[in-house]
N, CA, C and O atoms as CSV, one atom per row, in Angstrom:
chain,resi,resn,atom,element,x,y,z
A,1,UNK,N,N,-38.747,-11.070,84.821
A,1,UNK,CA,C,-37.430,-11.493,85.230
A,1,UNK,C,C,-36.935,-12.637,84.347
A,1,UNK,O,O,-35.810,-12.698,83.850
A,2,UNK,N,N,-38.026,-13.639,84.200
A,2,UNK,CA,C,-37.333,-14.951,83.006
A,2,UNK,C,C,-36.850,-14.142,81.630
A,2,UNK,O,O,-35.745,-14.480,81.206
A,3,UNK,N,N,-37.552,-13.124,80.898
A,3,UNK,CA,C,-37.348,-12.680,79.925
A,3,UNK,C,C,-35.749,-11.887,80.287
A,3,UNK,O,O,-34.837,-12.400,79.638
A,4,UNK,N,N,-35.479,-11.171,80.864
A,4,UNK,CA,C,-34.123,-11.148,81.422
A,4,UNK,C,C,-33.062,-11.723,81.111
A,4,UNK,O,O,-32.289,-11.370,80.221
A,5,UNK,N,N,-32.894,-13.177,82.234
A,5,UNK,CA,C,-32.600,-13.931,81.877
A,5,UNK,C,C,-32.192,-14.397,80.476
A,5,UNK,O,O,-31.061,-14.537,80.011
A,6,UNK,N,N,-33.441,-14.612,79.894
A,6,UNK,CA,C,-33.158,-15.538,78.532
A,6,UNK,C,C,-32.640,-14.402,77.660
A,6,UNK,O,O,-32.091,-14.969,76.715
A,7,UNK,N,N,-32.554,-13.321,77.528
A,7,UNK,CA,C,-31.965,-11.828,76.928
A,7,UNK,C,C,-30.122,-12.017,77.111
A,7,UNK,O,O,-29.194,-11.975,76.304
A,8,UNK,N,N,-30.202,-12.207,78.400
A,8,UNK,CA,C,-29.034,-12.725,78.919
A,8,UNK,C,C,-28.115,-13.706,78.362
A,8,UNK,O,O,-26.926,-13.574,78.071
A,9,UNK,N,N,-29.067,-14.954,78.243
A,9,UNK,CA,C,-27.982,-16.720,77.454
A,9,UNK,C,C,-28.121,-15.819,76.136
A,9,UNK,O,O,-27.060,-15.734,75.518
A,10,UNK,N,N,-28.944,-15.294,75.708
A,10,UNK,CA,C,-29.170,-15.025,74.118
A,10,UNK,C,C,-27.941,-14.642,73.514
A,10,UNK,O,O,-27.290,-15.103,72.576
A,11,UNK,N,N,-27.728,-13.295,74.598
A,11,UNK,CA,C,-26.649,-12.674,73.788
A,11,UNK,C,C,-25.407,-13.196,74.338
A,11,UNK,O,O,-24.377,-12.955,73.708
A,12,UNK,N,N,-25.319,-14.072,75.728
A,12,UNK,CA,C,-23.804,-14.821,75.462
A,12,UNK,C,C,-23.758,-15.413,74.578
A,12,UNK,O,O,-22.821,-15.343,73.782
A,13,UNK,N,N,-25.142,-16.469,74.399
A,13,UNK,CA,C,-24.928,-17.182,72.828
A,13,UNK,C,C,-24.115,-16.245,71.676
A,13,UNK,O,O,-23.124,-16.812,71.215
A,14,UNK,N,N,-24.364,-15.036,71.201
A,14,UNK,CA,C,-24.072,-14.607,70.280
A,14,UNK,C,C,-22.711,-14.065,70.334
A,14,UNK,O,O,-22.013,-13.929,69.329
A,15,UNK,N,N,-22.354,-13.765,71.492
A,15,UNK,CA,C,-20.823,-13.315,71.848
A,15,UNK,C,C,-19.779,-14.388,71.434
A,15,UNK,O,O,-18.700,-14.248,70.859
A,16,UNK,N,N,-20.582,-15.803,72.014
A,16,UNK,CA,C,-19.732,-16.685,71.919
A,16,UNK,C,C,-19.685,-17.706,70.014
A,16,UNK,O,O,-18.963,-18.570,69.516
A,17,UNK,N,N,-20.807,-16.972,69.604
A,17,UNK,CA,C,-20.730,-17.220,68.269
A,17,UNK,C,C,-19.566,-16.202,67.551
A,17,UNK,O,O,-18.808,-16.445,66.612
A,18,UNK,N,N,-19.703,-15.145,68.247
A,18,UNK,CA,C,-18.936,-14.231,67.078
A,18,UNK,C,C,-17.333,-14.545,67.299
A,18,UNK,O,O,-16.526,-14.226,66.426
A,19,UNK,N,N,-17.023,-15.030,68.218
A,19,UNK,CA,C,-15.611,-15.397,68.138
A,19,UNK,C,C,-14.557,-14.147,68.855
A,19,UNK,O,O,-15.040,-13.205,69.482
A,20,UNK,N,N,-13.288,-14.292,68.677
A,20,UNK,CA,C,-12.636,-13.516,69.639
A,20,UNK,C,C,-12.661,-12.633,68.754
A,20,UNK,O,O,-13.482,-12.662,67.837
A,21,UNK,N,N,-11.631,-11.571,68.909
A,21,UNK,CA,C,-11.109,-10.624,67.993
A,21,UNK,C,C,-9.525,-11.056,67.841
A,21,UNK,O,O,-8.880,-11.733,68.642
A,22,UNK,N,N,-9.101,-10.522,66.679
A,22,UNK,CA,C,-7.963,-10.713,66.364
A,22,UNK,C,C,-6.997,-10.200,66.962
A,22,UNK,O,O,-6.685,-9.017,66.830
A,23,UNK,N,N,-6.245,-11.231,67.883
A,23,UNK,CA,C,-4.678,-10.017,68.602
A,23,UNK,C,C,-3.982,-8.894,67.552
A,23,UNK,O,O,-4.157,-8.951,66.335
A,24,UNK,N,N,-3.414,-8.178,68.018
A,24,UNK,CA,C,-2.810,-7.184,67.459
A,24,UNK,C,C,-1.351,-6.716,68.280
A,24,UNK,O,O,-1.428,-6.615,69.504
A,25,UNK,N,N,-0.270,-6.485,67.729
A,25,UNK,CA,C,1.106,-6.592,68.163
A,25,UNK,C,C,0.834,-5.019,68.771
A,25,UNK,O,O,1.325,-4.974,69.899
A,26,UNK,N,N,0.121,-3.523,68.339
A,26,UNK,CA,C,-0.166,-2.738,69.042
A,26,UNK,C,C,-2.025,-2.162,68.788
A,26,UNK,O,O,-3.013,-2.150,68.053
A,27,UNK,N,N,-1.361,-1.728,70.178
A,27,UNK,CA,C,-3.105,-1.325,70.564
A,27,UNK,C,C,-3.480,0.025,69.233
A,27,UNK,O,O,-2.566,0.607,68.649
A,28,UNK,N,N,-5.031,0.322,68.952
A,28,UNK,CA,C,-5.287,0.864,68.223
A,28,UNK,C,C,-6.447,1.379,68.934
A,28,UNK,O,O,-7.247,0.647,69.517
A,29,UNK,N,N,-6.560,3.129,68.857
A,29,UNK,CA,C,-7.565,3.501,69.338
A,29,UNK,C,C,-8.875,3.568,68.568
A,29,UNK,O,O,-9.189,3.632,67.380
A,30,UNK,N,N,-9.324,3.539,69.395
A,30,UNK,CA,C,-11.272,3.401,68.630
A,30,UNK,C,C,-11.794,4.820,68.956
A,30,UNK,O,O,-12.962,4.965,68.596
A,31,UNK,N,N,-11.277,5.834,69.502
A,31,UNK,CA,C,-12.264,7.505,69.205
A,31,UNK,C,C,-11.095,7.681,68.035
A,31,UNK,O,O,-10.117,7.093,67.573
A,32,UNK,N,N,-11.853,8.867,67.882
A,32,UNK,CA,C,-11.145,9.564,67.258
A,32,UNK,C,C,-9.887,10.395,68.047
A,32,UNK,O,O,-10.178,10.548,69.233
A,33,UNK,N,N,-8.499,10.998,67.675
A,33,UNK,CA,C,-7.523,11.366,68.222
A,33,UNK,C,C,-7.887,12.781,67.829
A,33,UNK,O,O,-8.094,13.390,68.878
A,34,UNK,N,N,-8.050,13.539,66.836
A,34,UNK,CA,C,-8.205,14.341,66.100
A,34,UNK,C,C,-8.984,15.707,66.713
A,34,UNK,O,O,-10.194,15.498,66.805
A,35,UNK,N,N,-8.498,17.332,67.244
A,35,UNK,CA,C,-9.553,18.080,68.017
A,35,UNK,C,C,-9.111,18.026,69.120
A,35,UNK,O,O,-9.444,18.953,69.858
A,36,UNK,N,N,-8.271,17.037,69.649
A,36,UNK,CA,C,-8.232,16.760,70.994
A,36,UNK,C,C,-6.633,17.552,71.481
A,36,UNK,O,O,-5.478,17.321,71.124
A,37,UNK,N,N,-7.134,18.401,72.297
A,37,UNK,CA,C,-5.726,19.014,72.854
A,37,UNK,C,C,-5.153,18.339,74.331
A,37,UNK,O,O,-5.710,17.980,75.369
A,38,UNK,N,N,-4.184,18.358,74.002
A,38,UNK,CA,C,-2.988,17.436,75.648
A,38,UNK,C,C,-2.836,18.766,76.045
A,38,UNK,O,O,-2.566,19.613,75.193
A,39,UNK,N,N,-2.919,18.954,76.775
A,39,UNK,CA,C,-2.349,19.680,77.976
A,39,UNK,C,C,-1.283,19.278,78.761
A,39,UNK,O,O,-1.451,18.096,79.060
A,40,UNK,N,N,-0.044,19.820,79.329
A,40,UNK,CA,C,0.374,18.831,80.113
A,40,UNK,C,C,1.856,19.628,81.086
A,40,UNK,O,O,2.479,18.963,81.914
């Protein structure tokens, strides 16, 4: 359970090292769009 834990601060540590991400005026998707049929 301590190992847990310390797994835990570790990687907030590292979250909070890496910094935010950069705003963006529009959203951008992260899959791919491509293959994908709408139905509708």
């Amino acid at each position: 359970m301590a190992e847990a834990l310390r797994l835990g601060v570790d990687a907030g540590r590292k979250a909070f090292a890496a910094g935010r991400m950069p705003r963006r005026d529009e959203a951008v998707a992260s899959s791919p769009t491509e293959g994908i049929s709408h139905r509708g």
